[in-house]
N, C-alpha and C positions, 0 to 999 in steps of 0.2 A: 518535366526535366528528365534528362537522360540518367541511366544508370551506368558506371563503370565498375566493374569489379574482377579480380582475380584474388581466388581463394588458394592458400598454400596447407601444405600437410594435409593427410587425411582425414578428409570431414566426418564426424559420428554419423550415423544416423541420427534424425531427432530422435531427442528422449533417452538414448542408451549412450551412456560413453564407451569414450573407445578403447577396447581392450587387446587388439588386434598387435601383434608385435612390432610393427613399423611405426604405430601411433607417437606423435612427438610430445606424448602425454608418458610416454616408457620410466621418462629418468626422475618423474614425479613423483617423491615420497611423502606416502600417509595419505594418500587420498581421498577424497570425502565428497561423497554424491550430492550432499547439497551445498556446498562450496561449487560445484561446478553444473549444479542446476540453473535453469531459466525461470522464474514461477511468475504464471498467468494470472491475475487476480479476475474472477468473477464476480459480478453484482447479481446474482441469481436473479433478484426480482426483475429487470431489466434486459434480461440475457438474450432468452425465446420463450417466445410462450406457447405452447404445444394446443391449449383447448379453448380457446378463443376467449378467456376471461380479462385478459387487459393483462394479466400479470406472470411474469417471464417463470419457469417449475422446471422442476430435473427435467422431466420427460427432453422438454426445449431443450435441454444440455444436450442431454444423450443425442438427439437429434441432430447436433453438432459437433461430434465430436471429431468427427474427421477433419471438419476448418480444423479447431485445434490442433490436433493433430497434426496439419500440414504447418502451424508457425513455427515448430521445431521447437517446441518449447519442452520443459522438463516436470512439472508442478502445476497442478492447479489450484488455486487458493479461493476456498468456497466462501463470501459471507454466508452469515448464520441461518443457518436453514432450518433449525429447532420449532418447535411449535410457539408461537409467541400471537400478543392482540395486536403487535405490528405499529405500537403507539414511537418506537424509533426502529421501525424497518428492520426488526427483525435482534435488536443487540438489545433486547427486553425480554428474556426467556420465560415464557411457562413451560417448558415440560421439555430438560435436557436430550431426555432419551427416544425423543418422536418426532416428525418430520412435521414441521406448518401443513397444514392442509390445503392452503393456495401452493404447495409447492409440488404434491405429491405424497406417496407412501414412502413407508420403510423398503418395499420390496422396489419402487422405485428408485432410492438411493442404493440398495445392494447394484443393481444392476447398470447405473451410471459408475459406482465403483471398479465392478467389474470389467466395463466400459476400458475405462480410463487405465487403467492394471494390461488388459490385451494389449493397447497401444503404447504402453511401457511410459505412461505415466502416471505420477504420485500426486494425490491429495493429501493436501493439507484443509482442515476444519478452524472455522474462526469459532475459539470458546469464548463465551462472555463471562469474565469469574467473577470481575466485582462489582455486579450486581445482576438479581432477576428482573423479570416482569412482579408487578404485584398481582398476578393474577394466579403464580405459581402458588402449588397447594404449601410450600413452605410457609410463604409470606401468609399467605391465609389462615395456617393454623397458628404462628408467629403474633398475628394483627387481633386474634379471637381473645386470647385470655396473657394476662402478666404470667402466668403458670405452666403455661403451655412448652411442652420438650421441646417446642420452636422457638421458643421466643427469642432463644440468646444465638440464633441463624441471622438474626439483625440486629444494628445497632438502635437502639431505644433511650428515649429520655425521657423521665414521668414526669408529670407538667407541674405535681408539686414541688421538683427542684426547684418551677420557676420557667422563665424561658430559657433553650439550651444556650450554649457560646455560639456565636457566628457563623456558620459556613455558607460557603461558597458552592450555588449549584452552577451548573454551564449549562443548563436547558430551563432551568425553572424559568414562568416568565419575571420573577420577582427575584430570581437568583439566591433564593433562599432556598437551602438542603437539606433545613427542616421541614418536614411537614405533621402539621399536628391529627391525629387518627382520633374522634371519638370513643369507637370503642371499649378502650384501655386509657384513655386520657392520658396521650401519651405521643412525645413526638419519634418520627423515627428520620434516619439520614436516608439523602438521596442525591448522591453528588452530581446525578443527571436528571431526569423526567422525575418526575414527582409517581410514576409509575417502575420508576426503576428503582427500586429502594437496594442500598448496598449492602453485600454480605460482611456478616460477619466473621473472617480469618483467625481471629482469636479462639473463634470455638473452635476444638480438635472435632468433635462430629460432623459439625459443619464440613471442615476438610477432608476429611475421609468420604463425605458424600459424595465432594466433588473428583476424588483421587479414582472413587467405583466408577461414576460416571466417566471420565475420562479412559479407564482401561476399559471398559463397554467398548468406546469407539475403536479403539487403537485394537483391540483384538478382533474387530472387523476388519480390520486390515488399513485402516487408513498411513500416513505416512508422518503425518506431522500435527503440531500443534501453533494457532497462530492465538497468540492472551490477548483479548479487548481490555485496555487500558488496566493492566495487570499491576504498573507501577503504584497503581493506588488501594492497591487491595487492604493493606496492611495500613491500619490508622491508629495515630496519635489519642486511645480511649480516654487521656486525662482530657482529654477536648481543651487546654489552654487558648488561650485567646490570643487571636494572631495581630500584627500590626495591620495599621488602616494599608489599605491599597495592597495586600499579599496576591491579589487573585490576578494582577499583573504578573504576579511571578509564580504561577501558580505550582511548576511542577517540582520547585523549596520548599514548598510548604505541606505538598497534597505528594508527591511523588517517593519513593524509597524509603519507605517509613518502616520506623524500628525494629520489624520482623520480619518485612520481607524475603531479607536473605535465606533467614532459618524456615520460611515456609517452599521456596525454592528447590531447596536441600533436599528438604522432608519431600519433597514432590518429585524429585528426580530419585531418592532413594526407592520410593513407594511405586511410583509408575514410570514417569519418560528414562531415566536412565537402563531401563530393561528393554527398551525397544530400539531401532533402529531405526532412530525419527530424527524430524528438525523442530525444534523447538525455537520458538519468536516469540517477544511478546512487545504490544504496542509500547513504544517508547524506552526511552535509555537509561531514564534519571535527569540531571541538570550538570551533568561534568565527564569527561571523559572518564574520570576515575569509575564514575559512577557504572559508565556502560560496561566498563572492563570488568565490575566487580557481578557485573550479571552474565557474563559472556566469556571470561578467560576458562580455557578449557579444564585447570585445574579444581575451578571455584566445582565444578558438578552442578551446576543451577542450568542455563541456558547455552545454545549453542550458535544464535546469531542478534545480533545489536540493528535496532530498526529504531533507528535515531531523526527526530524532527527538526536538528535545528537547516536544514535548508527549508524546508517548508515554510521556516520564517522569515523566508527571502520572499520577495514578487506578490506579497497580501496586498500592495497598493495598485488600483487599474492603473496607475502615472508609470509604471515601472519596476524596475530595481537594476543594480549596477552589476554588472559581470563578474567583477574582480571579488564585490561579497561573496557571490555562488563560490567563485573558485576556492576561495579563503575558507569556507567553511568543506568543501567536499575534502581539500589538501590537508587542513586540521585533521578531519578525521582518520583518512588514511594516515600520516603519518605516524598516529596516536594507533592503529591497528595495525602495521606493516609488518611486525613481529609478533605479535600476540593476540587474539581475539578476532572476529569476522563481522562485517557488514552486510546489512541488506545496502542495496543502491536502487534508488526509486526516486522519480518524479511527481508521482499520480496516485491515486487510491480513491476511495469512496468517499474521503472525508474534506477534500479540496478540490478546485476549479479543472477543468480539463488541462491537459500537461501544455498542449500548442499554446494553448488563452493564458496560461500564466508564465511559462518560462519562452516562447518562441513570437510566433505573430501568426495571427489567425489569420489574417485579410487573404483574398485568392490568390493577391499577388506570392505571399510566404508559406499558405498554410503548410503546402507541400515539402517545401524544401524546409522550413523550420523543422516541420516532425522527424522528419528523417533524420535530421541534426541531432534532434533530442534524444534520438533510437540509440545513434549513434555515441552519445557521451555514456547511457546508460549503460550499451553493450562492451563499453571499452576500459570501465571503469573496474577496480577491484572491489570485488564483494558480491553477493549474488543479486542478480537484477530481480527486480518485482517490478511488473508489468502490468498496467489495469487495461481491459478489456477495453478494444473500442481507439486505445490509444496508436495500434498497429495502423489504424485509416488516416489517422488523422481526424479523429470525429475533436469536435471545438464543442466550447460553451453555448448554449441555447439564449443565455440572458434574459431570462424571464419578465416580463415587465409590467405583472401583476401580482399581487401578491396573492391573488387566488389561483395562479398558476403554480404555486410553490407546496411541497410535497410536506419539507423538513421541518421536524418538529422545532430542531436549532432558529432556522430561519423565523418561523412560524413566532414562535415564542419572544424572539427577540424583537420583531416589529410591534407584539402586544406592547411589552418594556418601552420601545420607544412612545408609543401612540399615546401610553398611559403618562410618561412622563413631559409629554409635548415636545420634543425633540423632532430635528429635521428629517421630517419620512423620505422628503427624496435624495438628501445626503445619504442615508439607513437605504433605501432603494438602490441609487447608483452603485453604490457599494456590495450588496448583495445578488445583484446582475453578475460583478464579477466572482466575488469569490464563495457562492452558495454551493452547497455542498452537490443541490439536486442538477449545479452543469454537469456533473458525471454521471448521474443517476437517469437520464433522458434513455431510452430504449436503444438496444443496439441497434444499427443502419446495419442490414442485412442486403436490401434491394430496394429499387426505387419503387415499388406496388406501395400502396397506401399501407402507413403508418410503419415504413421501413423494410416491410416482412418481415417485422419484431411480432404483432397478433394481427388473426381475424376481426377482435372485437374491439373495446376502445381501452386505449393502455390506460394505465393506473397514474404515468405522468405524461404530459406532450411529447412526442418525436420532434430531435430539431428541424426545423425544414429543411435545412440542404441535404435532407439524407438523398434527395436524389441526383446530387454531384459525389457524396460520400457515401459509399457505401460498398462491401464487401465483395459482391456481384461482380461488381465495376472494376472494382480493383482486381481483383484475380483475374481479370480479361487484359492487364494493362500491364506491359513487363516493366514498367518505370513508375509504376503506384506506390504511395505510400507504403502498401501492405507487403510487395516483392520488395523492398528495398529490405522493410522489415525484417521482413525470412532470410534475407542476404547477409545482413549484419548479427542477425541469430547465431547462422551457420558458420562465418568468419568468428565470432567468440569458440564456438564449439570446437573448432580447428586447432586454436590458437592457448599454449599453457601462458604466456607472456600475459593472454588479455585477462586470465584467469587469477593466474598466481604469481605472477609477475611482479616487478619493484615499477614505483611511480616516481617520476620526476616530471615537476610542473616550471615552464619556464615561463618569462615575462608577467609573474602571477599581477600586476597592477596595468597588465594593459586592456584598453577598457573595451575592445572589442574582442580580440582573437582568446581563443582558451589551447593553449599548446601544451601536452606532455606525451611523456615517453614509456612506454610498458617494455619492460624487458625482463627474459627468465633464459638461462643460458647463455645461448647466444642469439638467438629469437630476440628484435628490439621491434618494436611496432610505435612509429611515431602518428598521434593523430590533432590534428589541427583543427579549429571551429569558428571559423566566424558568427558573432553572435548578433549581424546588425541587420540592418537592412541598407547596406554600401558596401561597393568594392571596397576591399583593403590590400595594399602591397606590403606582404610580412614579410619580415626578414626572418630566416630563421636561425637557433643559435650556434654559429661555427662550430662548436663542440660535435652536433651531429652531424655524419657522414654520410649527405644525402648525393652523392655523386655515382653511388649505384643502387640507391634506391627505388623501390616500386610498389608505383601504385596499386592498393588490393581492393581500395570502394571508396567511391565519391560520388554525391547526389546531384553533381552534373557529370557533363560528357569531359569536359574540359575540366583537366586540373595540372598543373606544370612546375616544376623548382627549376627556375632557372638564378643562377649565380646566387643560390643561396636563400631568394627569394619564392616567394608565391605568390599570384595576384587571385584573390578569392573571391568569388562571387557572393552575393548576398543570401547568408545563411549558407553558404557551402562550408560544408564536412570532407574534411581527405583524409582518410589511413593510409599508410605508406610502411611498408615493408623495408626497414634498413639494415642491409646490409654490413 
C-alpha cells in the first residue's frame, strides 16, 4: 500500500525538540521533554545478539543504535538488564548494581549509555522494587536465621502461627504466595515465582537500600525510572482475609495499599525529585482518582500514569468491539485533559503482538492495520511507548507446543491446568493468542537464518515470516510498515495539537470508524480510522470545516472528503490538516 504524506511546520530533528524561533512549538508554556518524547521499549534479550550465544546483550544494542536512531524516537526503555538466574527473564533480581552476564559488563552498558546520549537519546531503566530474585544475598541472609539484620527485607510468617491468610500468587503453579522455607520454619510472600519473594516497604532500611541503589544509576546518567509492578509494593501486614474470588479483581485488593503514597513522597524527596527524569511506574491503581493521586504534579510522587485498563480489551482470539477501545482511551483523557499525563501504548513485554491483538494479522491487513495502530498511538495525547519490533509489523508466532514456550506465566499455568484436568487445548488455543512470549520471539532484522537476530541458536524460536518481515526489507521499501512508522514519528514531532492539544471524539458508538479532533491554537488535526476489514462510507460531523482541508498521511494512496464524506479503505488511517 502507498504512502501519502505532507508534513507541516518545522520537523525537529529526531530525539532533540525544537527550540528554533519559527518552531510552532514557540507559544507552548511549561514545557516538558518527556511530555513530548517518543519511548522505544526494548526486550534486550530478544534485541541482537552480538556473540552467537542465542541471547540478544548490550553489545547487540550498541550495534544498533543507529536503526534506532533513525525511528525518530526520543527514549529508550530497557527491560531489566541487572544480574538475575533469569527464572522470569530478568524482573527476578540478584544483584541491583551489576549487569546479567548473558547480557554483558558494566563497561558495556556505560558505553551503550554513552551510545544513546551522542545521539541525543534518553534511557530509561525498568526497576523491579516489589520483589528480588531469591538468589539475592538479601534474601539469603534474610532465608538463614529468624535474627538476621535481613530478615524483616521480607515479608515472613512462622508456621507456629499456623498457616498464613490466603494470598494470591500470578505465577505460582498452585497460585499460592506462600511458600513455606525449612530453614527457619517459616513461610515467606511471593506474589509472583515462588523465586521472586516480595520486599519488604515497611522496613525503612530496606528503602534506603533501594533509594542508594537507584541514585547509583541516575548519577550514571541515566534519564528515567520505569517501577515493575510498584503498585503493589506497599501491603496490607494485618494480612486479613480477603473475600472468595478478589483475585478477579485483583488490583482492589493487591494494588495502592496503605503506604504507598508516603513511600512515593519519601522517594521523590530522597532521590527522583532532584533529578530531571521521568518517573512511571507499572499501573495506575483501579480508579482514575487513583491514577491522579499518583501522577498530579502537585502530589510530588510520579510524573506519568501507565494505565491497563485498555489492555483489558482484545484478551479474547473472537475479538473485541471498537467503541469499548474508544470508551476507555476517551475516559482517560478526558479524566487527564487538565491535570496529570498519560503514557499511550498498545504493546509491551507483557501481551500479544499489537497487529495480533488490536488490528489483523492476515497478509491481507497485516500491513495496513499497523500502520493504523502507529497511527492512533502517534495521534493520541500522552506520551507514546512503543515496543520494538512493532514499527515492521512483526505479529504473534502462535506457538503450538508447549515446549516451544519460554514464560514462566505460561509455563506454570498449563502445570495448574494439567494438574487440575482441565481443557489443555481450550488453555492451548488461548495461549497461542495471548502469551506473553508472541512479543518476546527475536527481532526480524533480515531474512539470513534465524532473522539476523544470532549466529547460534536463540533462546526462543524466530517467527517464520521473518522473511517477508523484517527490517532489511523494510527500509529498502518507501511504503513499508517501518517508513510509514518514521512518517507518523515525525508528523507528532511537528505538530503541538498532536502533543498537547484538546481531544474531541465523535460518533464514539460507531462500530467501525474511530474519529477525533486534536487541536492547540489554531492547529486542528482531524484523524479518521477505519477499524474493519470493509470499505466504509463516513459521514463526517458538519461541525468540522473540511472544505479546505489537507491531507498530511494516509496508508493508502487514495484518500478523499467529498460532500462531507469519506469512503475508507479497509484499515485506512487519514490525518487531515484543517483548516
Amino acid at each position: 500500500m502507498a504512502v501519502s504524506i505532507t508534513l507541516f511546520g518545522q520537523i525537529p530533528k529526531a530525539g532533540v525538540p525544537n527550540q528554533r524561533k519559527e518552531s510552532p512549538f514557540t507559544a507552548i508554556k511549561n514545557r516538558t521533554w518527556w511530555k513530548e518524547a517518543i519511548v522505544y521499549q526494548i526486550y534486550p534479550r530478544s534485541f541482537k545478539d552480538s556473540n552467537g550465544d542465542g541471547i540478544g546483550d548490550l553489545n547487540g544494542i550498541i550495534s544498533k543504535l543507529d536503526y534506532i536512531k533513525s525511528l525518530g524516537i526520543d527514549v529508550v526503555w530497557l527491560n531489566p538488564i541487572f544480574s538475575s538466574p533469569n527464572d522470569d527473564n530478568g524482573y527476578d533480581i540478584s544483584d541491583y548494581r551489576n549487569i546479567m552476564k548473558e547480557f554483558g559488563t558494566m563497561d558495556d552498558f556505560d558505553r551503550l549509555l554513552k551510545g544513546l546520549h551522542q545521539r541525543n537519546i534518553k534511557l530509561v531503566l525498568d526497576m523491579v522494587l516489589n520483589h528480588s530474585s531469591d538468589e539475592h544475598d538479601w534474601f539469603k541472609q534474610s532465608r538463614s536465621s529468624r535474627t538476621s539484620p535481613y530478615r524483616d527485607y521480607y515479608h515472613w510468617w512462622t508456621a507456629e502461627k499456623g498457616k498464613p491468610t490466603p494470598r494470591y500468587s500470578f505465577f505460582d503453579v498452585n497460585s499460592n504466595a506462600w511458600k513455606y522455607d525449612q530453614i527457619t520454619d517459616s513461610y515467606y510472600l511471593h506474589y509472583f515465582s515462588e523465586k521472586q519473594p516480595d520486599l519488604n516497604w515497611e522496613n525503612h532500611k530496606l528503602r534506603n537500600e533501594i533509594y542508594d541503589m537507584m541514585k547509583f544509576w541516575l548519577d550514571k546518567g541515566i534519564d528515567g525510572l520505569r517501577m515493575d509492578a510498584f503498585q503493589y509494593v506497599s501491603k496490607d501486614t494485618l494480612w486479613k482475609k480477603y473475600p472468595d474470588g478478589y483475585e478477579k479483581d485483583i488490583i482492589k485488593y493487591y494494588g495502592m495499599g496503605p503506604n504507598l503514597h508516603s513511600y512515593l513522597r519519601e522517594m521523590n524527596d530522597s532521590v527522583t525529585g532532584k533529578y530531571n527524569v521521568m518517573t512511571v511506574a507499572e499501573g495506575a491503581g483501579s480508579t482514575l482518582a487513583d491514577a491522579h493521586s499518583l501522577v498530579d504534579e502537585d502530589r510530588k510522587e510520579l510524573n506519568m500514569a501507565y494505565h491497563f485498563e485498555v489492555m483489558d480489551i482484545g484478551n479474547d482470539p473472537k475479538g473485541y468491539n471498537l467503541p469499548d477501545l474508544k470508551k476507555v482511551f476517551t475516559k482517560w483523557d478526558s479524566s487527564f485533559a487538565n491535570k496529570g499525563w498519560l503514557a499511550i501504548f498498545l504493546a509491551n513485554h507483557d501481551v500479544p503482538r499489537m497487529v495480533s491483538k488490536y488490528g489483523n494479522d492476515s497478509p491481507a491487513f497485516r500491513e495496513t492495520s499497523s500502520k493504523l495502530l502507529s497511527t492512533l498511538i502517534m495521534t493520541m495525547r500522552g506520551t507514546p511507548f512503543y515496543f520494538n519490533g512493532d514499527e515492521l509489523g512483526m505479529s504473534n508466532i502462535r506457538f503450538d507446543k508447549i515446549e516451544d514456550f519460554r514464560d514462566i506465566a505460561t509455563l506454570n499455568a498449563y502445570k495448574n491446568v494439567l494438574a487440575k484436568g482441565e481443557d489443555l487445548n481450550a488453555f492451548m488455543n488461548k495461549e497461542k493468542f495471548i502469551s506473553r512470549d508472541n512479543t518476546r520471539t527475536p527481532f526480524q532484522w533480515d531474512a539470513s537464518e534465524n532473522a539476523g537476530f544470532t549466529t547460534g541458536q536463540p533462546w526462543i524460536k524466530v517467527n517464520p515470516n521473518y522473511k517477508e518481515v523484517n527490517a532489511q526489507r523494510e527500509e529498502r521499501d518507501p511504503n513499508s510498515v517501518l517508513a510509514y512508522f518514521k512518517k507518523v514519528v515525525a508528523l507528532r514531532k511537528s505538530s503541538p495539537a498532536l502533543i498537547y492539544g484538546s481531544y474531541k471524539i465523535y460518533d464514539i458508538d460507531h462500530p467501525q470508524v474511530y474519529c477525533y479532533l486534536r487541536s492547540q491554537g489554531n492547529e486542528k488535526i482531524l484523524v479518521i480510522l477505519n477499524f474493519s476489514n470493509h470499505n466504509v462510507n463516513y459521514p463526517i460531523d458538519k461541525g468540522i470545516n473540511t472544505s479546505l482541508s489537507k491531507l498530511v498521511l494516509s496508508n493508502y494512496k487514495t484518500a478523499e472528503i467529498k460532500d462531507h464524506k469519506i469512503d475508507l479503505l479497509p484499515w485506512q488511517s487519514v490525518v487531515y490538516k484543517i483548516n
